[in-house]
C-alpha positions in Angstrom: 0.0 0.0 0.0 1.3 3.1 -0.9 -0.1 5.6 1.4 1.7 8.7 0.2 0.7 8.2 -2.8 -3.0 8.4 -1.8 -2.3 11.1 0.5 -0.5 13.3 -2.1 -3.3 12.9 -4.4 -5.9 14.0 -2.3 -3.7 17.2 -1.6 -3.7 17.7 -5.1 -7.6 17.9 -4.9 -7.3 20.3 -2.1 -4.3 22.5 -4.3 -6.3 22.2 -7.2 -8.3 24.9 -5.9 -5.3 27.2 -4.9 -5.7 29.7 -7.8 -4.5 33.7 -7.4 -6.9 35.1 -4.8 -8.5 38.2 -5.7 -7.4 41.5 -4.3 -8.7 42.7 -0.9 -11.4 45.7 -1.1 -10.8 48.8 0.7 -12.9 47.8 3.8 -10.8 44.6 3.9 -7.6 45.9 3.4 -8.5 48.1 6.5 -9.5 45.1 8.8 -6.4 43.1 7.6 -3.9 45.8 8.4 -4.4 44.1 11.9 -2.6 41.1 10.9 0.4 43.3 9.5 2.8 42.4 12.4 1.5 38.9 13.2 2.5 35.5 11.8 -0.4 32.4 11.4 0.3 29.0 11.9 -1.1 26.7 9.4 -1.5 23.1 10.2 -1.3 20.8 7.4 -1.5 17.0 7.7 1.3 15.5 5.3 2.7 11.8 5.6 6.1 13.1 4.4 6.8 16.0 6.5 7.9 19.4 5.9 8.9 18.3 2.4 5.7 16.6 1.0 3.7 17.9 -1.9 0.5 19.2 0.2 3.2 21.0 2.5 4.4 22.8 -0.6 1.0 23.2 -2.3 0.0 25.3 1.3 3.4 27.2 0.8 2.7 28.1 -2.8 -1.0 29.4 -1.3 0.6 31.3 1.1 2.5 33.5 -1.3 -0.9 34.5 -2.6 -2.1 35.1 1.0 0.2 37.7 1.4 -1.6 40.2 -0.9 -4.2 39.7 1.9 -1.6 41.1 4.3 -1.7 37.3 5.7 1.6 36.0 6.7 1.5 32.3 7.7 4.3 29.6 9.3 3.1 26.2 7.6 3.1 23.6 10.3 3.5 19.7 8.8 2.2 17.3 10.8 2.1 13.4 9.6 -0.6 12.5 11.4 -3.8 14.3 11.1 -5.2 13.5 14.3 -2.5 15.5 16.3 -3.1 17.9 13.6 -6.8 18.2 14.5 -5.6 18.4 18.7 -2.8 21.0 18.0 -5.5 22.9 16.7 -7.8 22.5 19.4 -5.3 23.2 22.0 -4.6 26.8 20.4 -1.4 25.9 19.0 -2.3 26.4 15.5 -4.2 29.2 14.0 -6.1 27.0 11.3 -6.0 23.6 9.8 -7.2 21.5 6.9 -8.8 18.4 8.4 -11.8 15.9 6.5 -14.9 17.0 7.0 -15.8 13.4 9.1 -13.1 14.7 11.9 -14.0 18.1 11.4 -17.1 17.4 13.4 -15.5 18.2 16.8 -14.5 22.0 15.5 -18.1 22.3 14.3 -21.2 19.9 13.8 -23.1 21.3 11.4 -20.7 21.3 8.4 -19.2 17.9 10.1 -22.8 16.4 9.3 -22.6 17.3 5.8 -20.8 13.8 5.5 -24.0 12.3 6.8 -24.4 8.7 5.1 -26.8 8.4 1.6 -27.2 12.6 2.4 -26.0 13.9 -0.6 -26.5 11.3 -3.6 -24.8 12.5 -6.4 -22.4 15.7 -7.4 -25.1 17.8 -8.3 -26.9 17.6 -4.8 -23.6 18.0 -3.4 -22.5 21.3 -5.5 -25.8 22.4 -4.6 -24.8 22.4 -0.9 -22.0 23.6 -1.0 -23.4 26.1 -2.6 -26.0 26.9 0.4 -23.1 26.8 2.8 -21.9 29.6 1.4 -24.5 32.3 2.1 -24.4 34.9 4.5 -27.0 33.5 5.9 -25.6 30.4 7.0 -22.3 32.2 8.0 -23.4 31.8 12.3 -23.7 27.9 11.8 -20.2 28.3 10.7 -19.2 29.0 14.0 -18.9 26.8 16.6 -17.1 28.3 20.1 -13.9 29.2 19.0 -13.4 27.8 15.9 -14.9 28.8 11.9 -14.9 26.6 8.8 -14.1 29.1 6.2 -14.3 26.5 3.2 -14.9 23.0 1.9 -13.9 21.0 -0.7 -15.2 17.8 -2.6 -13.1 14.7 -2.4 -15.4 12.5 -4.6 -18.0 9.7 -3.1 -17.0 7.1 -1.6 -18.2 3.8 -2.9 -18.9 0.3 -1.5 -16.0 -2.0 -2.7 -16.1 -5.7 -1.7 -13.7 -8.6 -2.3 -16.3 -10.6 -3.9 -18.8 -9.6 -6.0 -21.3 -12.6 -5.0 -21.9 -9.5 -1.4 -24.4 -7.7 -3.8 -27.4 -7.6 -0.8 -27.6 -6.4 2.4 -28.6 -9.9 3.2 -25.2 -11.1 1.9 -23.5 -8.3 3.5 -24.7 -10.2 7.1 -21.6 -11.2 9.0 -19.2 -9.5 6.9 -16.0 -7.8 8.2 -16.5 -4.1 7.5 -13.6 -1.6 8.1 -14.7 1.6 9.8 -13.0 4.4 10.8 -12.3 4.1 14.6 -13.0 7.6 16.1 -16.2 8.3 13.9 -18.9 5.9 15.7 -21.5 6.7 12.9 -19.9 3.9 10.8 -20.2 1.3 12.9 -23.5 2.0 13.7 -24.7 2.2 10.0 -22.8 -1.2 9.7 -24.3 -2.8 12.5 -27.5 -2.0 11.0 -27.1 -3.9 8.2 -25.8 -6.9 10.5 -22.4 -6.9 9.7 -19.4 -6.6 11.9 -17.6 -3.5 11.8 -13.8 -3.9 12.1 -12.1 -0.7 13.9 -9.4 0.9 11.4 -8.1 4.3 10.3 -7.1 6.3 7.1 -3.7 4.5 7.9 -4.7 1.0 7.5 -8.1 0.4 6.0 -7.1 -0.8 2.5 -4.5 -2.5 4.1 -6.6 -5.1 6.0 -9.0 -4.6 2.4 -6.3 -6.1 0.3 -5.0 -8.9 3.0 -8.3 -10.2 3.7 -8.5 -8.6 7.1 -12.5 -7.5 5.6 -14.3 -8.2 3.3 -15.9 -4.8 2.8 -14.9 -1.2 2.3 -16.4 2.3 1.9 -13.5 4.5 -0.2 -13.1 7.1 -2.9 -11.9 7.1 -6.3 -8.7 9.4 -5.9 -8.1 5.9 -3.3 -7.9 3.3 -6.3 -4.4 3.5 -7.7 -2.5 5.0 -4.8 -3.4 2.5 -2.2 -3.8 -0.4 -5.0 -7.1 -1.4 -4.0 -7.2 -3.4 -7.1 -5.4 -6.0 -5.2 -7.6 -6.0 -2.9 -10.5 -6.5 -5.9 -8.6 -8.8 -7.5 -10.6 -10.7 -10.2 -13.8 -11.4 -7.7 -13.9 -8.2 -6.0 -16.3 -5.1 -7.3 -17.5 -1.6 -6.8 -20.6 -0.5 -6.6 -21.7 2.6 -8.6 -23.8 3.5 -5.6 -22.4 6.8 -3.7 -21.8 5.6 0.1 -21.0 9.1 1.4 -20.0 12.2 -0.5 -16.6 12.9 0.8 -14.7 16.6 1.7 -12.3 18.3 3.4 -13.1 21.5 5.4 -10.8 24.6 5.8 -11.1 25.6 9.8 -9.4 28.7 11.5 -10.0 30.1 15.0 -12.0 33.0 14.1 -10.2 35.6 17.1 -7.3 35.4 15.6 -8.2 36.6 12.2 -10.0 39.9 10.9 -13.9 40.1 11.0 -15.8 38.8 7.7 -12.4 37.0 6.3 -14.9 33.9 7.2 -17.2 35.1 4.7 -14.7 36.0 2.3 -13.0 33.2 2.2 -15.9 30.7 1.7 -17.2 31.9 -1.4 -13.7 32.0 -2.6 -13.2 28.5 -2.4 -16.6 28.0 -3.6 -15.3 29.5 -7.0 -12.7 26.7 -7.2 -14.5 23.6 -6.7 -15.1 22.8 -10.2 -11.2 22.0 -10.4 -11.7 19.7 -7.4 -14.6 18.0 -9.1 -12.8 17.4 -12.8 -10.0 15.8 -10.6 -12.2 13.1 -8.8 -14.0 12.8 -12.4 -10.7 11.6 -14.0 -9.9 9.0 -10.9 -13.0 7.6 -11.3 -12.8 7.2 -15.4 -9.4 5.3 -14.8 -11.1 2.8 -12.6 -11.3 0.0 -15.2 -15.3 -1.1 -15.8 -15.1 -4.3 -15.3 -15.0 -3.4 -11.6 -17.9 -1.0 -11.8 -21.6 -2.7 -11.2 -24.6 -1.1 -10.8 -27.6 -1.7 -8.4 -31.2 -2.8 -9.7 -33.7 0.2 -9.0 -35.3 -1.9 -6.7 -32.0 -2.5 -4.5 -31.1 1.5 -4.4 -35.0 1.8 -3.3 -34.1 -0.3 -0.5 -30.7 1.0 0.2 -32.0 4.4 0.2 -34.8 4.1 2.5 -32.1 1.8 4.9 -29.8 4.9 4.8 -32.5 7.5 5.6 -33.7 5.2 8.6 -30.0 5.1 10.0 -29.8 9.3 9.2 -33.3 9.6 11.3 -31.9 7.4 13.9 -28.3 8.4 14.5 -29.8 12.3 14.2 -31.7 11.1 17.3 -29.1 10.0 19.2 -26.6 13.2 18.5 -24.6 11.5 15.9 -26.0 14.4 13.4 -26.7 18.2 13.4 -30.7 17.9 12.6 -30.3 21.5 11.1 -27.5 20.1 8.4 -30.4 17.3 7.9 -33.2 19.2 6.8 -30.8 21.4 4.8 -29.4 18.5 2.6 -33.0 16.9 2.4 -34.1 19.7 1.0 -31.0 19.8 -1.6 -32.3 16.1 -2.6 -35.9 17.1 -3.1 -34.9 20.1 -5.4 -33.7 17.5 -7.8 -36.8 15.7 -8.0 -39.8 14.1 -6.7 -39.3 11.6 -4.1 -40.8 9.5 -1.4 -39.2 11.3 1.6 -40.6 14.6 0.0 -43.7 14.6 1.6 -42.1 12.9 5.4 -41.7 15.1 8.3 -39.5 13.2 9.9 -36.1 14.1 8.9 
């Protein structure tokens, strides 16, 4: 497995977006010139150190930054965990985490990765698009801490080591990684009466391609960089059926920046996306077909309505921000007619 690999590919998606930013207005400028004698620290998760590619992508960002006045110390860290920590302990000034452990610094945008949520890129541009308005910008805010952006990192998929798991009856008993400090996985997984095996970003494929489980949930930037394929083999598939649509969110602590950069720098990012969403569209075409399959209309039925069930109940039990879920339901209604449409109860 190579890790780095993966790891420097999904910093390209975040890079991807690093275009010149635009030049501060007048009434910026003046709120900025507060941060003209004070250096940021960035904390940016990279398995090679100081010297890796999304370490250098942040630099390269940076230089643009400084038009904003904004001077910034880029932090690596190798593990994004202690990342995430640093940040909470104040020894960072903002950090780029995924979304999934960005739910500590604020639940609402950590719900976005809410399972079967958003079901396809469209829904999930359309949300992003939402969390963009000034009238969201309070929910962005959670104590200390502000997401001021969020990027797409592509779906991620159900793959299993042999095709003949095509039901959620067949799925019974199966090994199913999850990721060990988010607890909504393994209740989803439990649902479906399988048995969720504890892993991290570290190690999932890993135990995927040595028979550890049987199951995985993973994006399309994952394929060649961790060598799932070997993992696939020539029994193994992927189901053209989005799991979970995946992102990583941009989070500062808000007193140590000038008022409204929040705002700002939201629909900045917001402008980029498309690049983010061309580069997942290109891993997934290089995924050869014969892994693809594709549910009957009766199965997604079925999977959908599990999926909504497990939103409703893990809402309940504070798994979810129940403000997040009524604002992605009503991003899948826009699209179309459905069921859930005329429920009250998510």
């Amino acid at each position: 497995m190579n890790l780095t690999r993966f790891l420097a590919a999904a910093a390209l998606v975040i890079s991807s977006t690093a275009q010149a930013l635009p030049e501060p207005t007048a009434e910026q400028a003046q709120a900025l010139k507060s941060m003209k004698d004070r250096v940021v620290t960035i904390c940016i998760f990279d398995p090679v150190g100081a010297n890796g590619p999304a370490v250098g992508y942040a630099k390269d960002y940076m230089l643009e930054a400084k038009k904003w006045g904004i001077n910034a110390d880029i932090k690596a860290y190798t593990d994004e965990r202690v990342a995430a920590e640093d940040l909470k302990a104040g020894q960072c000034d903002a950090a780029a985490v995924t979304t999934l452990r960005a739910k500590q610094f604020n639940k609402f945008v950590g719900s976005l990765d809410a399972v079967g949520a958003i079901p396809n890129d469209n829904a999930m541009r359309k949300a992003l698009a939402t969390l963009t308005s000034p009238t969201l910008a309070p929910l962005m805010k959670q104590g200390q801490f502000e997401v001021v952006g969020v990027i797409p990192l592509g779906a991620a998929y159900v793959m299993v080591r042999d095709r003949a798991i095509n039901s959620i009856e067949k799925a019974a008993g199966k090994r199913v990684a999850v990721m060990e400090w988010d607890k909504s996985q393994a209740k989803m997984v439990q649902r479906m009466g399988a048995q969720p095996v504890a892993s991290d970003i570290i190690n999932f494929v890993a135990k995927f391609n040595n028979g550890q489980v049987d199951i995985i949930a993973a994006p399309a930037v994952a394929y060649k960089p961790l060598e799932i394929y070997r993992g696939l083999g020539e029994k193994g598939a992927i189901y053209r059926f989005p799991l979970v649509m995946l992102s990583a969110a941009l989070i500062i602590r808000h007193d140590r920046f000038p008022p409204d950069v929040g705002q700002k720098l939201r629909e900045f990012v917001y402008t980029q996306i498309d690049k983010a969403f061309s580069y997942v569209e290109r891993e997934e075409k290089g995924i050869p077909e014969k892994y693809w399959l594709d549910l009957p209309a009766n199965e997604k039925a079925d999977y959908v309505e599990l999926m909504r069930q497990a939103r409703i109940q893990m809402t309940q039990e504070g798994d979810y921000d129940p403000r997040m879920m009524k604002l992605l339901k009503r991003v899948r209604c826009s699209q179309g007619e459905a069921a859930e449409c005329v429920l009250k109860d998510e």
